[in-house]
C-alpha positions as YAML, in Angstrom:
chain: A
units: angstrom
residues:
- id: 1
  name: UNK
  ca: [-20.18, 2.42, 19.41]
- id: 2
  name: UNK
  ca: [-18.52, 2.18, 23.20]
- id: 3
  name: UNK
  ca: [-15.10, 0.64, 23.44]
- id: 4
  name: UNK
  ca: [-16.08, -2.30, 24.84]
- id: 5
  name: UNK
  ca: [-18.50, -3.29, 21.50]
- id: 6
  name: UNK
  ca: [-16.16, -2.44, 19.06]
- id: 7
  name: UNK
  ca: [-15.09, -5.32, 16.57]
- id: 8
  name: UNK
  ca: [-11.33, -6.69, 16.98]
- id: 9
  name: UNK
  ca: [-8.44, -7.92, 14.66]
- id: 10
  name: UNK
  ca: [-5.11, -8.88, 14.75]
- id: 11
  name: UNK
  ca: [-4.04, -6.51, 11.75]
- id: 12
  name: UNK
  ca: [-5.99, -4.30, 9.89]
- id: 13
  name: UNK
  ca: [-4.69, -4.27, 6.25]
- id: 14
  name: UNK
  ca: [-4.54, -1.38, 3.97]
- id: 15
  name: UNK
  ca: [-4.76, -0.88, 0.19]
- id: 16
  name: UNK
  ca: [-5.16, 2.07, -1.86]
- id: 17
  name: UNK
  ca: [-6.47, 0.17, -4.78]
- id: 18
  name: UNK
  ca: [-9.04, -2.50, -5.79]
- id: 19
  name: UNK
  ca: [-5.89, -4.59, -7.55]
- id: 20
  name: UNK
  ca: [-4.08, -4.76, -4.43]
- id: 21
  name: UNK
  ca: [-7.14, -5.41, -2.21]
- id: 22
  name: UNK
  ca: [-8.19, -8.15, -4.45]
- id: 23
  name: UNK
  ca: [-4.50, -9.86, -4.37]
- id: 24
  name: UNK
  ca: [-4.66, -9.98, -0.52]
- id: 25
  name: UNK
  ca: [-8.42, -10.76, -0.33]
- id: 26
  name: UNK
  ca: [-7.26, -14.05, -1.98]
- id: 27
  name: UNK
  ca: [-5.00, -15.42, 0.83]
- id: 28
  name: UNK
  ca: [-7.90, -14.99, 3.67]
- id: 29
  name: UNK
  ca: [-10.44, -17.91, 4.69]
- id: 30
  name: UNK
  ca: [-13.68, -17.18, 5.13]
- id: 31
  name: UNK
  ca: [-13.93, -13.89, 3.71]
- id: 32
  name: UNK
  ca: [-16.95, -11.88, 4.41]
- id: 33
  name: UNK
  ca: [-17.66, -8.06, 2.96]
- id: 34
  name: UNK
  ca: [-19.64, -6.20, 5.98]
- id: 35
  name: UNK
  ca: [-20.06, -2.43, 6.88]
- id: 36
  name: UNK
  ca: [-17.76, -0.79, 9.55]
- id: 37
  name: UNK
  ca: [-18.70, 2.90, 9.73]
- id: 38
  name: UNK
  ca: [-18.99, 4.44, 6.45]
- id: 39
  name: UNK
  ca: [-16.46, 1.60, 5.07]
- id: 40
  name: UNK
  ca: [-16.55, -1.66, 2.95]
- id: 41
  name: UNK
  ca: [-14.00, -3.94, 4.74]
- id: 42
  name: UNK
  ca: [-13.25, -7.76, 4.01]
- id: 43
  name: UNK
  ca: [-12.62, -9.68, 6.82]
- id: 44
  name: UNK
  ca: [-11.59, -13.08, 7.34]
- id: 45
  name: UNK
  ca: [-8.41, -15.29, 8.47]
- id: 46
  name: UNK
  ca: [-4.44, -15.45, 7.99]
- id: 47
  name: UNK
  ca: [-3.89, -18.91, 9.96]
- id: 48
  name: UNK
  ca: [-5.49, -17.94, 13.60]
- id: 49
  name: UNK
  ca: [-5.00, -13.81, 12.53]
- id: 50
  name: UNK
  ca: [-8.41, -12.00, 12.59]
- id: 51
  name: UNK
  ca: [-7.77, -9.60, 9.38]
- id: 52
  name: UNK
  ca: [-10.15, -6.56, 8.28]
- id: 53
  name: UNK
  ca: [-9.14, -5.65, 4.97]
- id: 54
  name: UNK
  ca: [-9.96, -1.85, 3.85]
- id: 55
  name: UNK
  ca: [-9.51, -0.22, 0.34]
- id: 56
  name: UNK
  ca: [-9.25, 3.77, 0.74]
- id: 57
  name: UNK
  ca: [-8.96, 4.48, -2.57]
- id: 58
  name: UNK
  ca: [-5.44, 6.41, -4.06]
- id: 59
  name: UNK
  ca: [-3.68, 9.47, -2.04]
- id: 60
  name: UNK
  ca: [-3.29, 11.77, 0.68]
- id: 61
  name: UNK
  ca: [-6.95, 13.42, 1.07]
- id: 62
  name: UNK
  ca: [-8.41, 9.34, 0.90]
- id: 63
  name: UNK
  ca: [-6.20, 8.03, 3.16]
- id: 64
  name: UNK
  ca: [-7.31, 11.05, 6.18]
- id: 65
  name: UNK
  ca: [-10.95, 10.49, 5.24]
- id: 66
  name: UNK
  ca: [-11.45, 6.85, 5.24]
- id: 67
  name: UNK
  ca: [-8.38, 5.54, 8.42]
- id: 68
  name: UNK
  ca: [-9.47, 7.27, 11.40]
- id: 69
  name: UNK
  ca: [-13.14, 7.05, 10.97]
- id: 70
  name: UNK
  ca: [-12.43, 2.95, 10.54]
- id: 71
  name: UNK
  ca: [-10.13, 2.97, 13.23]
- id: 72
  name: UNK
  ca: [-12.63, 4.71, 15.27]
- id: 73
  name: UNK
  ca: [-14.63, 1.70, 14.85]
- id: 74
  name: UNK
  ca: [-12.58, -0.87, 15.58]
- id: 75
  name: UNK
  ca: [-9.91, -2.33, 17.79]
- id: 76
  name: UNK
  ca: [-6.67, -3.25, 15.68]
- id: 77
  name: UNK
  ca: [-3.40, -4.75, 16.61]
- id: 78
  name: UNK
  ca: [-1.26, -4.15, 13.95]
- id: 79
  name: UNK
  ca: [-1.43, -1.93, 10.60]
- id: 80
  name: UNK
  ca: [-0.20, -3.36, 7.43]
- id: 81
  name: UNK
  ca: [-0.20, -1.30, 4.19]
- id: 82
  name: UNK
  ca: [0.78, -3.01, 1.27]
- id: 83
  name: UNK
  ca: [0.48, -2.45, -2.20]
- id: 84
  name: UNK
  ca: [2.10, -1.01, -5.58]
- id: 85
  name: UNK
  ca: [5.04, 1.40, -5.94]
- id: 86
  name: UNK
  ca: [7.15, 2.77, -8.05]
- id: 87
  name: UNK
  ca: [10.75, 2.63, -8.67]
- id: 88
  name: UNK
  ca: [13.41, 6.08, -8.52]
- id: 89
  name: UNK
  ca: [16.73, 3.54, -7.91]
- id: 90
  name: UNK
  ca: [17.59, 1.73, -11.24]
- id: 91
  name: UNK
  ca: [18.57, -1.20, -8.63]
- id: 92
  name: UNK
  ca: [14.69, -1.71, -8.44]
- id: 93
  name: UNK
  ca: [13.35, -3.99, -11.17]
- id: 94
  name: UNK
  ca: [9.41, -4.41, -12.25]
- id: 95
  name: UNK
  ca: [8.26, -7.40, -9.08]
- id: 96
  name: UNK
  ca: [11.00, -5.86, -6.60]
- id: 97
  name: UNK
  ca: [9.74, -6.23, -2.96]
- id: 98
  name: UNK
  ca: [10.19, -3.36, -0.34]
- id: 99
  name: UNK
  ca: [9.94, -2.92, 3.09]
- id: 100
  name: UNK
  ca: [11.07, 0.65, 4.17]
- id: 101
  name: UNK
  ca: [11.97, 1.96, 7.21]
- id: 102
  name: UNK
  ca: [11.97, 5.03, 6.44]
- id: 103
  name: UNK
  ca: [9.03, 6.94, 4.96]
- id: 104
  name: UNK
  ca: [9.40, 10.63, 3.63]
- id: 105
  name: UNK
  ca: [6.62, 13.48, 2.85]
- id: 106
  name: UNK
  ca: [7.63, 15.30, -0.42]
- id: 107
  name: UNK
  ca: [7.42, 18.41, 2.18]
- id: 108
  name: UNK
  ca: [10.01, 17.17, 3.90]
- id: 109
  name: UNK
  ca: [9.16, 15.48, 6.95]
- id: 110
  name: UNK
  ca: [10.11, 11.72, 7.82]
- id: 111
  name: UNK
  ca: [8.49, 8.57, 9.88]
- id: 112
  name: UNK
  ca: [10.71, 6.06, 10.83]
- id: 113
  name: UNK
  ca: [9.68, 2.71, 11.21]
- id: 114
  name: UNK
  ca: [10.60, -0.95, 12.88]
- id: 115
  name: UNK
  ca: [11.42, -3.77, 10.04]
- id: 116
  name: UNK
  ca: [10.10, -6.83, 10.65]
- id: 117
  name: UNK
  ca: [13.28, -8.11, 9.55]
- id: 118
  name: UNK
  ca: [12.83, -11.49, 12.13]
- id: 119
  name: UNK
  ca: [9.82, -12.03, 10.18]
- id: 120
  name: UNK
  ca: [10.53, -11.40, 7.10]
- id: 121
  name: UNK
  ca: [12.47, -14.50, 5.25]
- id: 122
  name: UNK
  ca: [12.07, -13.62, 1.33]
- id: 123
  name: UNK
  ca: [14.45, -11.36, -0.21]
- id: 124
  name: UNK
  ca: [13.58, -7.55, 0.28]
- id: 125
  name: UNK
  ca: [14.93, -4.15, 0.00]
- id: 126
  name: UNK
  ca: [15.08, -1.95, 2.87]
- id: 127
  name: UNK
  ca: [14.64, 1.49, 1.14]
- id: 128
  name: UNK
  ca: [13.57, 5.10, 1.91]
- id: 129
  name: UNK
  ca: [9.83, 5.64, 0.47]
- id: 130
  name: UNK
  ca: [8.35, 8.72, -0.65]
- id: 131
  name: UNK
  ca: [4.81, 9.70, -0.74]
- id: 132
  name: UNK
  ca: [3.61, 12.45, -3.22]
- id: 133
  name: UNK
  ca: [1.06, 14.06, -3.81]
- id: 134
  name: UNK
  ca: [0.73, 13.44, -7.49]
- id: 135
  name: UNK
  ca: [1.69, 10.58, -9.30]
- id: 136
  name: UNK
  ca: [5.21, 10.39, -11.07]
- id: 137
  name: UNK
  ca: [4.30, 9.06, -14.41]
- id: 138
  name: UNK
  ca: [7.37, 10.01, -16.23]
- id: 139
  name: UNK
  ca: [11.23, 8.92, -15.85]
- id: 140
  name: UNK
  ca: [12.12, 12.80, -15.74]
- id: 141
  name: UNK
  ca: [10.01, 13.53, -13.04]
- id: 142
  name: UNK
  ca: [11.28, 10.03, -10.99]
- id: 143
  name: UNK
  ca: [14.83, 11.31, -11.35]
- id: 144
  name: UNK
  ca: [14.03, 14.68, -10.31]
- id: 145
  name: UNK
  ca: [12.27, 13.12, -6.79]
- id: 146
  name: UNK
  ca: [15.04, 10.53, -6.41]
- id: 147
  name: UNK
  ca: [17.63, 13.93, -6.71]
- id: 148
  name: UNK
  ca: [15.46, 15.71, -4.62]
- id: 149
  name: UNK
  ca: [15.02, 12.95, -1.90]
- id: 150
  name: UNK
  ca: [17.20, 9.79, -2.05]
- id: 151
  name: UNK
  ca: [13.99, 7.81, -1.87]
- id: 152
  name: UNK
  ca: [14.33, 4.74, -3.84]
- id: 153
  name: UNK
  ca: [10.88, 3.97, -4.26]
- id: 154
  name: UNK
  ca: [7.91, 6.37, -4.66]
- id: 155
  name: UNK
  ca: [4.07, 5.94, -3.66]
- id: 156
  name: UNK
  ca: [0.90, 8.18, -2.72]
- id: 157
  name: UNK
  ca: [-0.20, 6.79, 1.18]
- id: 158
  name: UNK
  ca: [2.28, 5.40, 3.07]
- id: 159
  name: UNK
  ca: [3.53, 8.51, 5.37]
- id: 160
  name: UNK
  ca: [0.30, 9.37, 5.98]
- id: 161
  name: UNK
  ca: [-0.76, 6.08, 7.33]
- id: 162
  name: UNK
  ca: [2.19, 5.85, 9.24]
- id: 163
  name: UNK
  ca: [1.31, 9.67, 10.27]
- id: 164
  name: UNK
  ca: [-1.96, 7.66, 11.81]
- id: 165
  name: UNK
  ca: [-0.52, 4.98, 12.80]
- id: 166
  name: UNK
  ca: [1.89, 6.63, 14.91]
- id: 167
  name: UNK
  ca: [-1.14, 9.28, 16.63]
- id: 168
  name: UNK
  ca: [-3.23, 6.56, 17.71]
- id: 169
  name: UNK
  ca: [-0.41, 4.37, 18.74]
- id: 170
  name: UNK
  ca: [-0.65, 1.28, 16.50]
- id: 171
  name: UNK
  ca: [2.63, -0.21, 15.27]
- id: 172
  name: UNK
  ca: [2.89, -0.37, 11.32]
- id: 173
  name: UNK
  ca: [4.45, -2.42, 8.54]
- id: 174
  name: UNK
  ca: [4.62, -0.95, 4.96]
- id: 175
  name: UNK
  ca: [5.47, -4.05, 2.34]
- id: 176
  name: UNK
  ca: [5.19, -2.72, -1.53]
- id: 177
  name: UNK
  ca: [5.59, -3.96, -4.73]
- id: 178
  name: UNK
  ca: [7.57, -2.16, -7.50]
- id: 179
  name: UNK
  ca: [4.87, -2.06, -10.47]
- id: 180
  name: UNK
  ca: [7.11, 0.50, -13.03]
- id: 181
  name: UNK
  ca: [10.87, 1.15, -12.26]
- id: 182
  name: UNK
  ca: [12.78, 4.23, -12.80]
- id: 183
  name: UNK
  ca: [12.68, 4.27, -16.59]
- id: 184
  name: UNK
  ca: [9.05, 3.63, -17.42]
- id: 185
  name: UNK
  ca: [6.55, 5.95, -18.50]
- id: 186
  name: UNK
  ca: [3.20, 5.72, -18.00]
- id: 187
  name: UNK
  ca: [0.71, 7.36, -19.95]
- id: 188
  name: UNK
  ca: [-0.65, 10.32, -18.28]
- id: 189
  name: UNK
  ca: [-3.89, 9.75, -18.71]
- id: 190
  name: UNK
  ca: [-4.06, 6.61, -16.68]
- id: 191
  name: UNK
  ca: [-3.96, 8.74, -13.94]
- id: 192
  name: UNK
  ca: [-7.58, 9.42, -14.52]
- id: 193
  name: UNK
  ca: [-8.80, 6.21, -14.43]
- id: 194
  name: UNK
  ca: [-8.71, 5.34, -10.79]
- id: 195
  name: UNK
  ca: [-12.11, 6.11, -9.52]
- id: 196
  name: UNK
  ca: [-11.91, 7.74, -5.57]
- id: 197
  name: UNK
  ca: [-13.00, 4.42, -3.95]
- id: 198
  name: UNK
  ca: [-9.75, 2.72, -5.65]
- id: 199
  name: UNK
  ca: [-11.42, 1.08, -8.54]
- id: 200
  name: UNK
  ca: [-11.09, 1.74, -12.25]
- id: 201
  name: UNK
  ca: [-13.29, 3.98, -14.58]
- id: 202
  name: UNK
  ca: [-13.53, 1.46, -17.11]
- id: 203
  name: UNK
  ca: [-15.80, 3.93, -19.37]
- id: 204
  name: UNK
  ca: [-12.55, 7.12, -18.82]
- id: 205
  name: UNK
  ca: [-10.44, 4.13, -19.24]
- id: 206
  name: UNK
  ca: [-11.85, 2.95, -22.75]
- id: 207
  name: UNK
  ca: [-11.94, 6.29, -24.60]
- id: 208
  name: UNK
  ca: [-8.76, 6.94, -23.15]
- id: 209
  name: UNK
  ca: [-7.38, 3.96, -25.53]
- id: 210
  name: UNK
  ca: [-9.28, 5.70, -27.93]
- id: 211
  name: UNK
  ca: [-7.91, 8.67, -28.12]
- id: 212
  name: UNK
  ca: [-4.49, 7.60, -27.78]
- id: 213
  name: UNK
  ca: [-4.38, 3.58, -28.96]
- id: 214
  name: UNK
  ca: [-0.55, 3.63, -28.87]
- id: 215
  name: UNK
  ca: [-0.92, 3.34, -25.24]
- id: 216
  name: UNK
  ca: [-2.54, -0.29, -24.98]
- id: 217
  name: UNK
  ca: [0.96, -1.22, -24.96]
- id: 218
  name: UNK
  ca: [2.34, 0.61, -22.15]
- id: 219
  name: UNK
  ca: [-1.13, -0.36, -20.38]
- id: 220
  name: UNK
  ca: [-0.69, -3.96, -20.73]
- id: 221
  name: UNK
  ca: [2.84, -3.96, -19.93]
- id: 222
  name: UNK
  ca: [1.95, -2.17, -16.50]
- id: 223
  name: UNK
  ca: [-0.67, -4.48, -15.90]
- id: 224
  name: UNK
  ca: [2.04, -7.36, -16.16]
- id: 225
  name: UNK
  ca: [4.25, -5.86, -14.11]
- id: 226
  name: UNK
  ca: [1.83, -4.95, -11.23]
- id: 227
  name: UNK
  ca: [0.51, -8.48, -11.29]
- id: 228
  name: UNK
  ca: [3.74, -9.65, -10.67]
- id: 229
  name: UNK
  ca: [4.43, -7.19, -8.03]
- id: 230
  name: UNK
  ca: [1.21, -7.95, -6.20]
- id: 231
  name: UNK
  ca: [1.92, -11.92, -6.17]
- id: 232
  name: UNK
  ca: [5.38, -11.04, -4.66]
- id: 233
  name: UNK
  ca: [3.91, -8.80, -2.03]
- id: 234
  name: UNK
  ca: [0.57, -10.92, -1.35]
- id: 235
  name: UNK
  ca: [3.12, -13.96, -0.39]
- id: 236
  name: UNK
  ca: [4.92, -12.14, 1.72]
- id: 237
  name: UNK
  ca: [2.18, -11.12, 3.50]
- id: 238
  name: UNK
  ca: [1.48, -14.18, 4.00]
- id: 239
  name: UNK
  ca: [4.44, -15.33, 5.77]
- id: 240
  name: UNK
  ca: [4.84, -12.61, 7.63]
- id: 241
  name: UNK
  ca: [1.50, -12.86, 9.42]
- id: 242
  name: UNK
  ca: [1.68, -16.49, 9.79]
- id: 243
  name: UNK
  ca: [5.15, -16.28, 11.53]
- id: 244
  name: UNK
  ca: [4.02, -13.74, 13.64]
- id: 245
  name: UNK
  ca: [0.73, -15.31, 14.73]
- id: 246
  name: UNK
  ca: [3.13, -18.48, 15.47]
- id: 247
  name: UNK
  ca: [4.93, -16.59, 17.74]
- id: 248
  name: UNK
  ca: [2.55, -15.17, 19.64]
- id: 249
  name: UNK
  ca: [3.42, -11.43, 18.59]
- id: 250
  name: UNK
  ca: [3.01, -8.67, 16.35]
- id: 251
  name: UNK
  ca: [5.73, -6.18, 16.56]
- id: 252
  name: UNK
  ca: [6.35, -2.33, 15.23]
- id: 253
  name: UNK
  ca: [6.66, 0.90, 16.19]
- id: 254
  name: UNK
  ca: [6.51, 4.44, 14.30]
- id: 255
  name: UNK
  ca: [8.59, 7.10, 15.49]
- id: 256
  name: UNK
  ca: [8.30, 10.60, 13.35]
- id: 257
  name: UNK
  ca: [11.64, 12.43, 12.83]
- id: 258
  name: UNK
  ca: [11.46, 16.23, 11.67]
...
């Protein structure tokens, strides 16, 4: 597809997971499903904001196989990724709302990026995020990265959609939603639930309660607690691209310190 043929949008928004796709696919009008590429995208409208809205599916390896080749189909104005996080400071409660400026690799490496702070009228905390690898699903190995980095909130694709982001020249907003702070556990074997395109094994899921029924609590409570985070972050989405689009602008930029 030449340049001049390629579909545009005012932001292209990414989520890692179905549950945070579906939270954000709520506040567009019009939505539409189509085929970009080798992706399933929603688009629709924030206000007067043309908005493609792409699930990758959870982590590093996703994020690298599914962002470029969409981006490579499409002119974009603005990156958003939203979604859930989870807390290392005990000053982050379940619902919290984050906006960091400063995004950390568990490697070391660092992207630094522009708050929307103008735009940005709900209560917030700026924080340092860090990706992983794999998921922290205990409170021993959230105080161990929160030693290790000072990152007060954790997640799995932020740096390295800011890593794209910041090749191809596209400014970036990260808004996330604290879904288990510092002290929860999680069961382990939630983490092998998530199916690769972001949505949940419901079958892995089932005999995982099973095996382990005790769980169903700790589940549910989760659930609760990403629900909430999701609301917070899907109306602040909201606002944010409705105050940009009324002033004419959509601002960011993504500058990697090593």
């Amino acid at each position: 597809m030449s340049d001049d043929q390629k579909m545009e949008f005012d932001w292209l928004i990414v989520c890692a997971l179905q549950i945070e796709t579906s939270a954000i696919a709520s506040l567009l009008n019009n939505p539409k499903s189509i085929t970009i590429g080798k992706s399933s995208v929603v688009i629709g409208q924030i206000k007067t904001a043309r908005i493609a809205l792409v699930t990758t599916g959870p982590g590093r390896k996703r994020i690298r196989q599914v962002l470029p080749l969409l981006l490579d189909q499409i002119h974009v104005s603005h990156l958003l990724n939203v979604g859930l996080c989870g807390g290392l400071s005990s000053e982050l409660s379940a619902g919290a709302l984050i906006v960091p400026n400063d995004i950390i690799e568990e490697q070391g490496p660092s992207i630094q990026l522009a708050s929307p702070v103008k735009d940005i009228q709900e209560s917030f905390a700026t924080v340092s995020l860090l990706s992983v690898i794999h998921p922290l699903h205990s409170r021993v190995l959230k105080e161990k990265a929160f030693t290790d980095s000072s990152a007060q909130a954790v997640d799995m694709e932020a740096f390295f959609v800011a890593e794209i982001a910041q090749d191809r020249k596209i400014p970036l907003t990260v808004i996330k939603g604290v879904s288990d702070d510092s002290l929860t556990d999680f069961p382990a074997e939630l983490m092998h639930v998530t199916r690769q395109d972001g949505g949940v094994d419901w079958s892995q899921l089932v005999r995982s309660i099973l095996f382990r029924p005790g769980m169903i609590i700790k589940l549910l409570r989760l659930q609760k607690s990403s629900r909430l985070a999701m609301k917070n972050v899907s109306e602040q989405v909201k606002r944010l691209i409705e105050r940009c689009q009324s002033n004419g602008r959509t601002e960011g930029t993504a500058d990697e310190h090593r």
